[in-house]
VOKE-800220 format. One line per 4 residues: their letters; for each residue x, y, z of N, C-alpha, C. Coordinates in Angstrom, 3 decimals. Example, Ala and Ser with C-alpha at 12.3 -4.5 7.8 and 13.67 -1.06 7.14 Angstrom:
REM VOKE-800220
as) 13.190/-5.690/7.800/12.300/-4.500/7.800/13.200/-3.300/7.800 | 12.850/-2.250/7.080/13.670/-1.060/7.140/12.900/0.030/7.870;
REM end
This chain:
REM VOKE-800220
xxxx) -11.699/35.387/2.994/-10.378/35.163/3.593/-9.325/35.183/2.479 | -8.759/35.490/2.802/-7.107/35.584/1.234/-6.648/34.617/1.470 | -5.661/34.351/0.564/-5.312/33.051/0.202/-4.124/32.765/1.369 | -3.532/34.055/1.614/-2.265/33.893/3.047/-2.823/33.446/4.053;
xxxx) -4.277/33.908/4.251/-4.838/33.756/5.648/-5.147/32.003/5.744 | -5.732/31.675/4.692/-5.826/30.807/3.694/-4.865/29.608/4.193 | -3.904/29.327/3.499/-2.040/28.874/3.897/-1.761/28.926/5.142 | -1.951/30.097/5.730/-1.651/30.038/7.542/-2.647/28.603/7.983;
xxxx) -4.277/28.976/7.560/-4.765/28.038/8.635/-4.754/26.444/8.449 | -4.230/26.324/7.291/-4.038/24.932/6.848/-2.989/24.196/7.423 | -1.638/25.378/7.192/-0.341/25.199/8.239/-0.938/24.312/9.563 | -1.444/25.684/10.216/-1.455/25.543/11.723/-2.487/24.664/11.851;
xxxx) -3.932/24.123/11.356/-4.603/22.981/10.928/-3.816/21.344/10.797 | -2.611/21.571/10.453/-1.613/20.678/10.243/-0.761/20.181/11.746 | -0.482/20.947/12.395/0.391/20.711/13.238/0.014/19.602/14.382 | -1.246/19.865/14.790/-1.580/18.561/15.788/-1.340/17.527/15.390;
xxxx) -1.387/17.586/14.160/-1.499/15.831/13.279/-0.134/15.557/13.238 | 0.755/16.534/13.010/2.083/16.481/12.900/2.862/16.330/14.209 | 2.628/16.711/14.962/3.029/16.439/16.226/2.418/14.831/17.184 | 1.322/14.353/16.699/0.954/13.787/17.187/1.710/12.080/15.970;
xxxx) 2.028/12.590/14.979/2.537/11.211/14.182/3.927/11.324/13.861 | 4.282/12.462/14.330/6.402/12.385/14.448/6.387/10.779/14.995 | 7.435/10.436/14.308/8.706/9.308/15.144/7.448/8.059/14.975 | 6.205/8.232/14.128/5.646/7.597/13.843/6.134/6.483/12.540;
xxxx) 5.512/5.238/12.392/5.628/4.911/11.209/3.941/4.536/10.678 | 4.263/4.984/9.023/2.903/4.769/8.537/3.392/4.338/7.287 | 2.554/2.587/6.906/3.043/2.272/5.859/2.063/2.740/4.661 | 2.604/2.627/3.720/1.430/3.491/1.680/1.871/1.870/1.342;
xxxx) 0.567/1.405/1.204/0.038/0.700/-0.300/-0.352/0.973/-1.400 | 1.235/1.517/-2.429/0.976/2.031/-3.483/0.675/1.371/-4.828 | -0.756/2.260/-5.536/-0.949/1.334/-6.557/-2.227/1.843/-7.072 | -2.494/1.506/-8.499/-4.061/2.125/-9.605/-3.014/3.018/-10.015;
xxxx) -4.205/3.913/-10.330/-4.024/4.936/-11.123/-2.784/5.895/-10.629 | -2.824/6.039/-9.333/-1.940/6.833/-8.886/-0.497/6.596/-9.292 | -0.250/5.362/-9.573/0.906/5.078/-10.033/0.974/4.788/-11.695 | -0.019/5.188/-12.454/0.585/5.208/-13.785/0.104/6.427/-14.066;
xxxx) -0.561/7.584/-13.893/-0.644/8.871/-13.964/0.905/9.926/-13.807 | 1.229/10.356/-14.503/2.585/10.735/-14.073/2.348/12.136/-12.833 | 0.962/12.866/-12.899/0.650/14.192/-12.125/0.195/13.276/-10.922 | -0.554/12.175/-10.745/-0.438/11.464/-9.805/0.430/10.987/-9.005;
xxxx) 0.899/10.695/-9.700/2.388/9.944/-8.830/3.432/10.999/-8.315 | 3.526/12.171/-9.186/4.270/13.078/-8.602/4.159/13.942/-7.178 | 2.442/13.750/-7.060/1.932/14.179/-6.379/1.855/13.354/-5.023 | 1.770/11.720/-5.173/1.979/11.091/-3.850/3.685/11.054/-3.502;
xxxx) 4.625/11.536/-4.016/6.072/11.250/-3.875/6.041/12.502/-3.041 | 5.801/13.803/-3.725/5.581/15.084/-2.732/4.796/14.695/-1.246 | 4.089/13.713/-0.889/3.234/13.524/0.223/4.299/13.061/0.975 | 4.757/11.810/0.454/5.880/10.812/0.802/7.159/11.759/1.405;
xxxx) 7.474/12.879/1.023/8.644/13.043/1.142/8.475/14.280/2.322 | 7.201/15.167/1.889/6.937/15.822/3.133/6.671/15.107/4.702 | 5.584/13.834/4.212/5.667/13.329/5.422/7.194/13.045/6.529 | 7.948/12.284/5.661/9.501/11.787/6.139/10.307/12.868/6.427;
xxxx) 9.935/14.691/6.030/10.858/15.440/6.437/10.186/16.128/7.558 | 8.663/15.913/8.167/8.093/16.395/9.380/8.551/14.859/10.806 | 9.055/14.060/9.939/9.431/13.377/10.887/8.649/11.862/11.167 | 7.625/12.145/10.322/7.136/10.478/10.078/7.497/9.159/9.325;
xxxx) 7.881/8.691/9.781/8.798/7.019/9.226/7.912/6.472/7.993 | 7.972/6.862/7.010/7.294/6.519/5.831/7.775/5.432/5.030 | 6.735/3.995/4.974/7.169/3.228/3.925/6.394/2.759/3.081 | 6.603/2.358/1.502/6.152/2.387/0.673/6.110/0.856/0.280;
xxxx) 4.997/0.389/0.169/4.881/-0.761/-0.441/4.013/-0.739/-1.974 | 4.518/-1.641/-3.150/3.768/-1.267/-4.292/4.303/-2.664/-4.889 | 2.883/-3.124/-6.183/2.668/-3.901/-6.567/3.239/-3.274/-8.066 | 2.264/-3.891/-9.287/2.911/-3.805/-10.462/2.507/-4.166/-11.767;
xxxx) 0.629/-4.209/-11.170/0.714/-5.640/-12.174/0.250/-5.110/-13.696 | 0.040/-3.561/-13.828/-0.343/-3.194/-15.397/1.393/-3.428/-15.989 | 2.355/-3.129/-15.198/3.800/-3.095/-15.856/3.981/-4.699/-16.108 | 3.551/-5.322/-14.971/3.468/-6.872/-15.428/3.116/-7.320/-17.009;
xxxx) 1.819/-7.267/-16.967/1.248/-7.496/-17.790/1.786/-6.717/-19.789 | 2.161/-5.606/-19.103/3.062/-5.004/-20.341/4.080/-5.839/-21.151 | 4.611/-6.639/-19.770/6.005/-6.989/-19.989/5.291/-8.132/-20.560 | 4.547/-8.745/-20.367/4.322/-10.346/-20.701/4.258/-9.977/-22.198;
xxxx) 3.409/-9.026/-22.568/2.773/-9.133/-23.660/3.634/-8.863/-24.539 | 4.494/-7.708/-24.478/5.785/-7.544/-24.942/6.481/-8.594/-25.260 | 7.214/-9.750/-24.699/7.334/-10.901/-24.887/6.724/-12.257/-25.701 | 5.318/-11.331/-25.805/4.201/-12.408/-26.641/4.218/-13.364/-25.638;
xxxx) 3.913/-13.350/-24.438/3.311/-14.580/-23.594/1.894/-13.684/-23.250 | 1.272/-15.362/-23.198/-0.314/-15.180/-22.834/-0.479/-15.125/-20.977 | -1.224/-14.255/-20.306/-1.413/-14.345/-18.854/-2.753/-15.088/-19.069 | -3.045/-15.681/-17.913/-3.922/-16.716/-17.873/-4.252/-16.457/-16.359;
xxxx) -5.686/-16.213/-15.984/-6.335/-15.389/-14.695/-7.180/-16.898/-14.361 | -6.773/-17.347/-12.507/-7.698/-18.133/-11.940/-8.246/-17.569/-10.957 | -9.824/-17.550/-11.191/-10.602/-16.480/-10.074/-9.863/-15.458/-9.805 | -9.480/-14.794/-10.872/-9.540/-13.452/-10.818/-7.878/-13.190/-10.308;
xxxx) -7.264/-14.410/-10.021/-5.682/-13.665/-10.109/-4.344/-14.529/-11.063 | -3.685/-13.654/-11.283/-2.991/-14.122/-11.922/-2.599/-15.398/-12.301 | -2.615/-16.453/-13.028/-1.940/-17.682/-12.788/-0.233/-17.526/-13.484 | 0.994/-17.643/-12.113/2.248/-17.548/-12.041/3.005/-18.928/-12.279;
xxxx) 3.030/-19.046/-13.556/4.334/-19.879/-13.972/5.357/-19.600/-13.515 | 6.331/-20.308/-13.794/7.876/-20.204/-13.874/8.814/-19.000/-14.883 | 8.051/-18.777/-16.261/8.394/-17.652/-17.309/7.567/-16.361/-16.740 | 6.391/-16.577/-15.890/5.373/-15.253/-15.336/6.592/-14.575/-14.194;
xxxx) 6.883/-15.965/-13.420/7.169/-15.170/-12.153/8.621/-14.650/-12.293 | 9.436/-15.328/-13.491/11.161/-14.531/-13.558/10.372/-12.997/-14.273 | 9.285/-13.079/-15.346/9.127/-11.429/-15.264/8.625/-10.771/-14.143 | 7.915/-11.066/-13.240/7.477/-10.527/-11.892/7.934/-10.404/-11.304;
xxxx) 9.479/-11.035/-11.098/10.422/-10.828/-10.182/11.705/-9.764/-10.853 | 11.653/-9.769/-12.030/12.147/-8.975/-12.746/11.704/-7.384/-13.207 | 10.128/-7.228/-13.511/9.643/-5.898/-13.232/9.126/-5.721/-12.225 | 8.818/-6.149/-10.587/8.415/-6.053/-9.708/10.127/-5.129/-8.938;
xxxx) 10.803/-6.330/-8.646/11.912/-5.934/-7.932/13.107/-5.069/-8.823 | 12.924/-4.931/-10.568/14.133/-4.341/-11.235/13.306/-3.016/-11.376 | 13.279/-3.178/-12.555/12.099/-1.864/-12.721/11.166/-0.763/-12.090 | 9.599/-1.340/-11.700/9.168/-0.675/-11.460/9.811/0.087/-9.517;
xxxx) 10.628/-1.256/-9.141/11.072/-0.772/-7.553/12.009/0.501/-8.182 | 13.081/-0.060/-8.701/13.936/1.287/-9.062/13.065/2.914/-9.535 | 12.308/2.395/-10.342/11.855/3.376/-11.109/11.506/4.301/-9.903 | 10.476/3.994/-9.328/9.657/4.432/-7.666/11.094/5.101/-7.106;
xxxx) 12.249/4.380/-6.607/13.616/4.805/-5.468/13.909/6.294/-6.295 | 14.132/6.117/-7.819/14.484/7.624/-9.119/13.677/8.308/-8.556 | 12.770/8.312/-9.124/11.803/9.737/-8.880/11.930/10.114/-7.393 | 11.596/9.350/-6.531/11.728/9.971/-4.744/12.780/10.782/-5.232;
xxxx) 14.061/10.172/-5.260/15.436/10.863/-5.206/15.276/12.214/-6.033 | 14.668/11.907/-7.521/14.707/13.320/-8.227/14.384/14.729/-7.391 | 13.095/13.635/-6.679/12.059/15.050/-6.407/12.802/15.592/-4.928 | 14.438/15.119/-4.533/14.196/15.648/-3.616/14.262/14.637/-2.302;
xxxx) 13.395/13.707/-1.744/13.487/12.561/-0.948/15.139/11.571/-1.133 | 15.121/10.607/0.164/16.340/10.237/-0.110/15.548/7.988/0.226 | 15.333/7.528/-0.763/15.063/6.462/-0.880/15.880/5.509/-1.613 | 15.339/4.317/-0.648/16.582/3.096/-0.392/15.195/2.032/-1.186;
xxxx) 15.709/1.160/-2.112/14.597/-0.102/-2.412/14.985/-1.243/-2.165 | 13.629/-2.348/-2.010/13.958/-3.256/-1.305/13.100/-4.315/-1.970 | 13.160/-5.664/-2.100/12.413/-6.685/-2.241/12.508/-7.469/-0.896 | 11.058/-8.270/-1.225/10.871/-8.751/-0.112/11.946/-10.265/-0.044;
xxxx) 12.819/-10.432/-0.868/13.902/-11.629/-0.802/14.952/-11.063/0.333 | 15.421/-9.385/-0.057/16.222/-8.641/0.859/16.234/-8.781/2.210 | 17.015/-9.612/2.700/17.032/-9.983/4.207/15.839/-10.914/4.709 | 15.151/-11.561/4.136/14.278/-12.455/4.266/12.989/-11.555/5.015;
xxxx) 12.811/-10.468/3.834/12.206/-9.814/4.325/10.423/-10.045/4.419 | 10.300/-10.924/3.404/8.701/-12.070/3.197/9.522/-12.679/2.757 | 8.807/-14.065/3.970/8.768/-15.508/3.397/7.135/-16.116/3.281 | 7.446/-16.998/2.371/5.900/-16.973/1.902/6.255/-18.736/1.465;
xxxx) 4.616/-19.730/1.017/4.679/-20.841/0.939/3.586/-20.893/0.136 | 3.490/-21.404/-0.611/2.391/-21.599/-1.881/0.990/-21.684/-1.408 | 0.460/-20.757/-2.030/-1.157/-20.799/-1.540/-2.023/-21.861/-1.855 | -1.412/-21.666/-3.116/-2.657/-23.053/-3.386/-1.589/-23.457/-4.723;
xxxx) -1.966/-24.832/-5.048/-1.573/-24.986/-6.727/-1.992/-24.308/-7.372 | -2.902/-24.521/-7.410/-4.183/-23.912/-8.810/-3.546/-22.448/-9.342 | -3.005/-21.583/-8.363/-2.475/-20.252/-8.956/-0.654/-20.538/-9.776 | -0.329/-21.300/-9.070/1.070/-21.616/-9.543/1.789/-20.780/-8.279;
xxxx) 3.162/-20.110/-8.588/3.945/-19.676/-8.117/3.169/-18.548/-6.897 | 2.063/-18.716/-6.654/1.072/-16.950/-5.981/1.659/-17.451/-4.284 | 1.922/-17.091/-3.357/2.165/-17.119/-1.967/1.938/-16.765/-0.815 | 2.012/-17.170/0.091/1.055/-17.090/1.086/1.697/-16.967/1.972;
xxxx) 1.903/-15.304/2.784/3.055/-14.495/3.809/3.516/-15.545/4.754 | 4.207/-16.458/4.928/4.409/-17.114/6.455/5.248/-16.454/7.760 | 6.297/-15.385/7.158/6.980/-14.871/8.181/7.419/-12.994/7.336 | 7.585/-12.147/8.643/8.162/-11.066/8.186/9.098/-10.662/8.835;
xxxx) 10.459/-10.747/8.121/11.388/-9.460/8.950/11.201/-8.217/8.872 | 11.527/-7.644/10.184/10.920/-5.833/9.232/12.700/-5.426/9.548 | 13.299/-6.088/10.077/14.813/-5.693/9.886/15.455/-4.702/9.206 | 15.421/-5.622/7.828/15.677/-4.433/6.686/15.005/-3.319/6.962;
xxxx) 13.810/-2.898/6.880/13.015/-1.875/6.568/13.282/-1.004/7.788 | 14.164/-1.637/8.907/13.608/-0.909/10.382/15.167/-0.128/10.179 | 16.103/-0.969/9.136/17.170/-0.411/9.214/17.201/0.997/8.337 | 16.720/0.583/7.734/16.518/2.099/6.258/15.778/3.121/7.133;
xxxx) 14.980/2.958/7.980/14.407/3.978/8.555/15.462/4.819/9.506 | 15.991/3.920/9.827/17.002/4.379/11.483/17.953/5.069/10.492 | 18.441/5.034/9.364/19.603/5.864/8.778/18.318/7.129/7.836 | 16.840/7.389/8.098/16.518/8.559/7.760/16.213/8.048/6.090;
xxxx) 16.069/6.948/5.760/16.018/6.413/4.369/14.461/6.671/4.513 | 13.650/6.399/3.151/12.146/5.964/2.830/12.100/4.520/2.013 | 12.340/3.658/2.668/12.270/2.310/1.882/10.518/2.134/1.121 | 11.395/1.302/-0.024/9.942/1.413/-0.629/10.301/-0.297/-1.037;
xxxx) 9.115/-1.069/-0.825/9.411/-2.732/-0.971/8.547/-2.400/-2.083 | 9.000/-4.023/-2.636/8.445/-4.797/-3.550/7.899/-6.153/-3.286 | 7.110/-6.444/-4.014/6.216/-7.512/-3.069/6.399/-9.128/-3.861 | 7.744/-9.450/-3.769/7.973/-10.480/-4.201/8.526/-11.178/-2.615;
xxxx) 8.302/-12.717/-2.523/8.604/-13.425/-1.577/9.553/-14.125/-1.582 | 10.553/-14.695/-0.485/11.326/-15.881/-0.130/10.934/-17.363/-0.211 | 10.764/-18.145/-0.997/9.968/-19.118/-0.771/10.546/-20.323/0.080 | 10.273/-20.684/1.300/9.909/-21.552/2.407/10.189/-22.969/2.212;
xxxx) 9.081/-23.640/1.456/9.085/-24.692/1.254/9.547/-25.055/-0.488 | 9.814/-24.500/-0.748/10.451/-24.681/-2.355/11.655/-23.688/-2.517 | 12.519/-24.108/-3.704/13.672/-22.907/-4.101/12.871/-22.516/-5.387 | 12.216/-21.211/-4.400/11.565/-20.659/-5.705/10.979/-19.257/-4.974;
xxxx) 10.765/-18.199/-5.914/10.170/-16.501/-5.294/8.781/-16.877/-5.652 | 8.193/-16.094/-4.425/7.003/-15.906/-4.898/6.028/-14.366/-5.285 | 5.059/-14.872/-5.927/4.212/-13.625/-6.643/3.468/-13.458/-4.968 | 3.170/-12.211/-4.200/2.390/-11.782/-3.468/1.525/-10.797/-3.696;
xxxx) 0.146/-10.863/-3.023/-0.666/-9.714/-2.891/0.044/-8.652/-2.358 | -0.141/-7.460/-2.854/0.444/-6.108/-2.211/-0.073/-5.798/-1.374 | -1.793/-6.041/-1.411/-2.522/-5.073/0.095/-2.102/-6.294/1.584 | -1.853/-7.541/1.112/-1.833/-8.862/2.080/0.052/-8.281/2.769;
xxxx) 0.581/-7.776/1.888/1.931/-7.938/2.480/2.287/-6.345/3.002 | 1.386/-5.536/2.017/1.567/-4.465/3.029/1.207/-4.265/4.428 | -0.140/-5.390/4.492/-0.652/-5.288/5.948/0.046/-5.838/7.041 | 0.845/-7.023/6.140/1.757/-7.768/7.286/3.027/-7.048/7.673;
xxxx) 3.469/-5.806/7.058/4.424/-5.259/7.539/4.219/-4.287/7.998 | 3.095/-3.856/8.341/2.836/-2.576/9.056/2.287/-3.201/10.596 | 2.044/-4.285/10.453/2.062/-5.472/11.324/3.430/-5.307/12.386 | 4.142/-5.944/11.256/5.974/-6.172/12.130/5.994/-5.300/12.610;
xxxx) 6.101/-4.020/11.960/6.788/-2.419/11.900/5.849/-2.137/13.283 | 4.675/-2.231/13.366/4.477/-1.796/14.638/3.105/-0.570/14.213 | 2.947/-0.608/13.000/3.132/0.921/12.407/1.637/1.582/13.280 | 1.673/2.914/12.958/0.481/3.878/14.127/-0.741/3.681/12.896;
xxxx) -0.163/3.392/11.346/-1.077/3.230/10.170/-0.640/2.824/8.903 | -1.917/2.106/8.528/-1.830/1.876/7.182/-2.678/2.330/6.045 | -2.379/3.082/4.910/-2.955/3.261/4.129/-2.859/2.634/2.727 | -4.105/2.111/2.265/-4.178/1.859/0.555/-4.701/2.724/0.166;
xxxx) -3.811/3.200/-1.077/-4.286/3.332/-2.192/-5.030/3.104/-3.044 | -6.108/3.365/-3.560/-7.128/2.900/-4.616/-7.732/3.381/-5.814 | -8.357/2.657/-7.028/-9.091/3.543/-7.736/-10.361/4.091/-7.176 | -10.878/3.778/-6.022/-11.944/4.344/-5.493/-11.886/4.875/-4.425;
xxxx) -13.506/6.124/-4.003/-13.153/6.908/-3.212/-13.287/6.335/-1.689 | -13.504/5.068/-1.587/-13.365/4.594/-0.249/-14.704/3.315/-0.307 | -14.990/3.320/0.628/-16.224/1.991/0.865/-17.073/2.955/0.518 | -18.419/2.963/-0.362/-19.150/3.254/-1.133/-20.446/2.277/-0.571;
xxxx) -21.999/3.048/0.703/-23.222/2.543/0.743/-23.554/1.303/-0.600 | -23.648/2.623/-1.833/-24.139/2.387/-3.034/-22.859/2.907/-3.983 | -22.203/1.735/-4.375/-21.252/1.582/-5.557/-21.729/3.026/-6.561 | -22.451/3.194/-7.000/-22.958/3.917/-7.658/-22.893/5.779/-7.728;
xxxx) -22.755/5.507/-5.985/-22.902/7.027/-5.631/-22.055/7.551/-4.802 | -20.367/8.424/-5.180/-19.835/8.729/-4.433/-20.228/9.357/-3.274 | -21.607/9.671/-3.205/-21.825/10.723/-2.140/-22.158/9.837/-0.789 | -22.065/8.360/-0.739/-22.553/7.270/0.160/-21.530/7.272/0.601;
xxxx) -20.181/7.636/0.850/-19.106/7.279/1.530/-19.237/6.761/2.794 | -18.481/5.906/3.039/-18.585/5.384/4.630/-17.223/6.021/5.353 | -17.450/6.794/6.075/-16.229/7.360/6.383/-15.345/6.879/7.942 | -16.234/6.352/8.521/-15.941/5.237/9.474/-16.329/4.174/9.663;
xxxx) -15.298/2.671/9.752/-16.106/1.605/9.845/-15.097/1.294/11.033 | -16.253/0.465/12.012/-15.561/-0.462/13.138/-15.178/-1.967/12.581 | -14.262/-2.782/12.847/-13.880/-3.770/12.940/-14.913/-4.837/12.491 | -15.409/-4.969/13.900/-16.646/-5.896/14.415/-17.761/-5.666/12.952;
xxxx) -18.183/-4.302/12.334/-18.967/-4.279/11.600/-18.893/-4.800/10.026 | -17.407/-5.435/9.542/-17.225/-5.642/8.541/-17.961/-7.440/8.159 | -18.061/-8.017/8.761/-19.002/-9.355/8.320/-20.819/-8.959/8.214 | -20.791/-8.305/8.541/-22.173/-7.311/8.007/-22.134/-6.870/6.852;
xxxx) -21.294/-6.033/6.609/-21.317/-5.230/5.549/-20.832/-6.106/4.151 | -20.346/-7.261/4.450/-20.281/-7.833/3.499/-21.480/-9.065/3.763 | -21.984/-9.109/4.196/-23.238/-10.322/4.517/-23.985/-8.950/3.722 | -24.238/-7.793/3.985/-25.415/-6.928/3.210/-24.789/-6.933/1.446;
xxxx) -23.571/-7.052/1.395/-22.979/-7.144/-0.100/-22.347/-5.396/-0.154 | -22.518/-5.006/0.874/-21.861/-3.378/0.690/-20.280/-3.336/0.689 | -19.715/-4.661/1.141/-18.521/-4.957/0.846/-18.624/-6.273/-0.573 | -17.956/-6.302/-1.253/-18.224/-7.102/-2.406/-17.287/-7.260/-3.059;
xxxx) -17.172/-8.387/-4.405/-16.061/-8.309/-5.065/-14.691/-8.010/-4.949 | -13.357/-7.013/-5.343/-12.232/-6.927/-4.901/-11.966/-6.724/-3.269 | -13.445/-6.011/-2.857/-13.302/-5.377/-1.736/-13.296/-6.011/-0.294 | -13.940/-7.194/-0.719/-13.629/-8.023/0.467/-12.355/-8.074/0.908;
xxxx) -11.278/-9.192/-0.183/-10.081/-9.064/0.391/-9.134/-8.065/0.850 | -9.643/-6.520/0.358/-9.020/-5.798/0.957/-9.583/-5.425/2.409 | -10.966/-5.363/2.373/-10.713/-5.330/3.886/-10.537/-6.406/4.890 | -10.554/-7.286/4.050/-10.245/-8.538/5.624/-8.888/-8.392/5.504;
xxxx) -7.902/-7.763/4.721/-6.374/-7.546/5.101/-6.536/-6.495/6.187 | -7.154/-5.507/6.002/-7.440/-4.322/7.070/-7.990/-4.633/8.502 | -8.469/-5.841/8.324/-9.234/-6.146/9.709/-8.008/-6.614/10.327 | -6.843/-7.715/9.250/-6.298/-8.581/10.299/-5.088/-7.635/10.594;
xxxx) -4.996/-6.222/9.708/-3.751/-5.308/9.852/-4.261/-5.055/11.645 | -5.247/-4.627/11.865/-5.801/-3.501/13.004/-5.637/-5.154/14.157 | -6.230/-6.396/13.951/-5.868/-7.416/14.854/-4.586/-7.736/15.474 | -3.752/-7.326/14.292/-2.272/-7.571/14.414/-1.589/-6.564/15.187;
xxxx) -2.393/-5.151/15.834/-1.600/-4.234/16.626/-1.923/-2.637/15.956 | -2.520/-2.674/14.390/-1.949/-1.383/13.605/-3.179/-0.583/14.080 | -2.584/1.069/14.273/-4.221/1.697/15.002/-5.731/1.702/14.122 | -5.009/2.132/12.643/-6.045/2.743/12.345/-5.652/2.432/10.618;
xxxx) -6.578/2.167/9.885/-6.170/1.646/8.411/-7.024/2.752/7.639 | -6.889/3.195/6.412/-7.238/4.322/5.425/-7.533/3.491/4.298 | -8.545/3.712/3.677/-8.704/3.465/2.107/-8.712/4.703/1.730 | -8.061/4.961/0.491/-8.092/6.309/0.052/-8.017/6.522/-1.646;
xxxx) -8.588/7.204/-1.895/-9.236/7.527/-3.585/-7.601/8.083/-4.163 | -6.826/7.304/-4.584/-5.605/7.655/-5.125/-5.415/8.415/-6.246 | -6.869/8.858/-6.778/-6.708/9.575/-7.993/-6.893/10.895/-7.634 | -7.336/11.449/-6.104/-7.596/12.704/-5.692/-5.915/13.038/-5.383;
xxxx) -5.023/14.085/-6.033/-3.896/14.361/-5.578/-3.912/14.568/-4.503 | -2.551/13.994/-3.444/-2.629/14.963/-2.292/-3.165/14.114/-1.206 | -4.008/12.973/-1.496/-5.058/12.369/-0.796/-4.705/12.258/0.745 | -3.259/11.496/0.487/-2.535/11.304/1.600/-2.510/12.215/2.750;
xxxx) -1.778/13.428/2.310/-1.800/14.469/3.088/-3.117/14.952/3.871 | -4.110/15.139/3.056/-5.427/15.618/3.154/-6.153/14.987/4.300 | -5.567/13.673/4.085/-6.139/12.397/5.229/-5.762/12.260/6.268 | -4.087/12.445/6.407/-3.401/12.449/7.617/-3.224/13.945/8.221;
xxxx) -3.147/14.877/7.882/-2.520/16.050/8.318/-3.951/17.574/8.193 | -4.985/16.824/8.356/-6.011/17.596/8.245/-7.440/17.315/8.808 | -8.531/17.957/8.703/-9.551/17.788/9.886/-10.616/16.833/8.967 | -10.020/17.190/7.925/-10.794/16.446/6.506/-11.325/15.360/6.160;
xxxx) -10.536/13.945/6.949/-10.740/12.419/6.115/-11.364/12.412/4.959 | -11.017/12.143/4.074/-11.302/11.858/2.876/-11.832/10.485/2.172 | -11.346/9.475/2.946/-11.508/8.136/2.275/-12.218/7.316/3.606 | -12.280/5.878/3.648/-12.731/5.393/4.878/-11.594/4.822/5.905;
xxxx) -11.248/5.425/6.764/-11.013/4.844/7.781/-11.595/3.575/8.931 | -10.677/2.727/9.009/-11.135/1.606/9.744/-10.351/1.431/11.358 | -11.621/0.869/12.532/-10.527/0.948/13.811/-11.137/0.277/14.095 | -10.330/0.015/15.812/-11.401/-0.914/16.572/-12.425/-0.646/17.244;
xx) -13.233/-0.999/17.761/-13.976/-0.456/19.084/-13.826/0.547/19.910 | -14.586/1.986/19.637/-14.231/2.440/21.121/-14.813/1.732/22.237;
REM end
C-alpha cells in the first residue's frame, strides 16, 4: 500500500472516533517523561491541539514534581519523603506553589500558544477551583480534594480556550495552599466536568500481567476486577493509587479512563482516534 493510501486510511480510520467525541470533554493527566523530554512534549501539545481543533473540549492537568525538586535543591533545601511522598513545609509549599502555578503552568500555556493552540492557565486557587483540607499531619501541607468548581475550567472551554490546571489547592480549614496529587485531582475534575474521559499519562506502558514483560499488557480492565488484581499484587506499589483514582473517576460518572505509556509519541491520539488502544483502558461493567 503507499504511503497516500496509507494517510487516507488512517484519516478515514479517524473519523468515527472523531465524530463520536466532538463537543466532548476529555481530561490529560500530564506528567513523567513526557513532560521533560522536549520531542515528547512537543508531541503531546500537537495531540492537545489537534484534539481541541476537531472539536473535543481538551483539558490539561499536570503536576511538577522533578521541577519541584530542582527548585528546592537550587535553593539548598533538603526534601524529606514520608511513605513515599513528599513531606510539604511552609518553605516546600511557597516553592510548589510558586513552580507549580508560576512556572511550570506558564511554561505548558507558551508552548500550546507557540505551537499554534490557544491556552488559558489556571491554578486550582483560581475561582476556588480545588478546595482541599489536610490529609494527614505527618505529610505537612499535602491535601485532601474536599470540593471542585469546574466553573473556571467550564468557562475557558465555552470561549474555545484549552485550560491547563495546576494542582495546587484552596485550603478549607486553614489559611494556607495546598500540595495535591495530580492523578487524585485530575480525577476529581473530570468528575465535575462531566468528562466522556480521562487519561494519565505515564512512564509505563499500561497495567503490566508481569512488570517485567511489556508484552503482558492488560488492555482491558473492569471496575469490579481491580481488588483482585491488587489482592494478586498485579496492581502494586505506585499503581494502586492510581487506579483506585480511576475506579472512583468511572464511580463518579467518567466513561472510560486510559493509562497510557507517555513516552510512545502520539500516544494520545493513537488511543483515542484509532482502532489501536495502546495502553489500558478501564470501564464499568457491561
Amino acid at each position: 500500500m503507499s504511503s497516500h493510501e496509507q494517510q487516507a486510511r488512517t484519516l478515514i480510520e479517524a473519523l468515527p472516533y472523531i465524530q463520536k467525541f466532538t463537543g466532548k470533554t476529555v481530561v490529560v493527566k500530564y506528567g513523567g517523561n513526557a513532560m521533560i523530554s522536549d520531542t515528547l512534549r512537543r508531541a503531546v501539545m500537537s495531540d492537545i491541539i489537534l484534539l481541541n481543533l476537531v472539536g473535543i473540549r481538551v483539558v490539561v492537568v499536570h503536576g511538577g514534581g522533578p521541577e519541584i525538586s530542582a527548585m528546592l535543591k537550587m535553593i539548598g533545601y533538603e526534601s524529606r519523603f514520608v511513605d513515599g511522598l513528599r513531606y510539604t513545609d511552609t518553605t516546600t509549599m511557597d516553592i510548589v506553589q510558586a513552580v507549580l502555578c508560576g512556572k511550570v503552568n506558564k511554561d505548558l500555556v507558551g508552548q500550546l500558544n507557540r505551537l499554534g493552540g490557544q491556552a488559558v492557565g489556571l491554578c486550582g486557587m483560581d475561582g476556588n477551583l480545588f478546595q482541599a483540607e489536610c490529609l494527614d499531619e505527618k505529610y505537612g501541607l499535602v491535601g485532601r480534594i474536599t470540593g471542585v468548581n469546574p466553573k473556571p475550567v467550564e468557562n475557558a472551554l465555552l470561549s474555545g480556550y484549552i485550560p491547563i490546571v495546576s494542582t495546587v489547592a484552596q485550603g478549607v480549614d486553614a489559611d494556607t495552599a495546598y500540595n495535591i496529587n495530580a492523578d487524585t485531582a485530575a480525577a476529581k475534575l473530570a468528575e465535575a466536568l462531566g468528562a466522556e474521559k480521562l487519561i494519565l499519562l505515564t512512564d509505563v506502558r499500561g497495567l503490566l500481567r508481569d512488570p517485567k514483560d511489556e508484552e503482558t499488557l492488560i488492555h482491558v480492565v473492569r471496575t469490579s476486577e481491580v481488588p483482585e488484581l491488587i489482592a494478586q499484587g498485579v496492581v502494586s506499589g505506585g499503581m494502586i493509587p492510581k487506579m483506585e483514582c480511576c475506579v472512583d473517576a468511572i464511580t463518579g460518572g467518567v466513561e472510560r479512563v486510559h493509562i497510557l505509556d507517555g513516552r510512545i509519541p502520539h500516544s494520545i491520539l493513537i488511543e483515542l482516534l484509532s482502532d489501536k488502544g495502546i495502553g489500558t483502558m478501564l470501564k464499568k461493567e457491561n
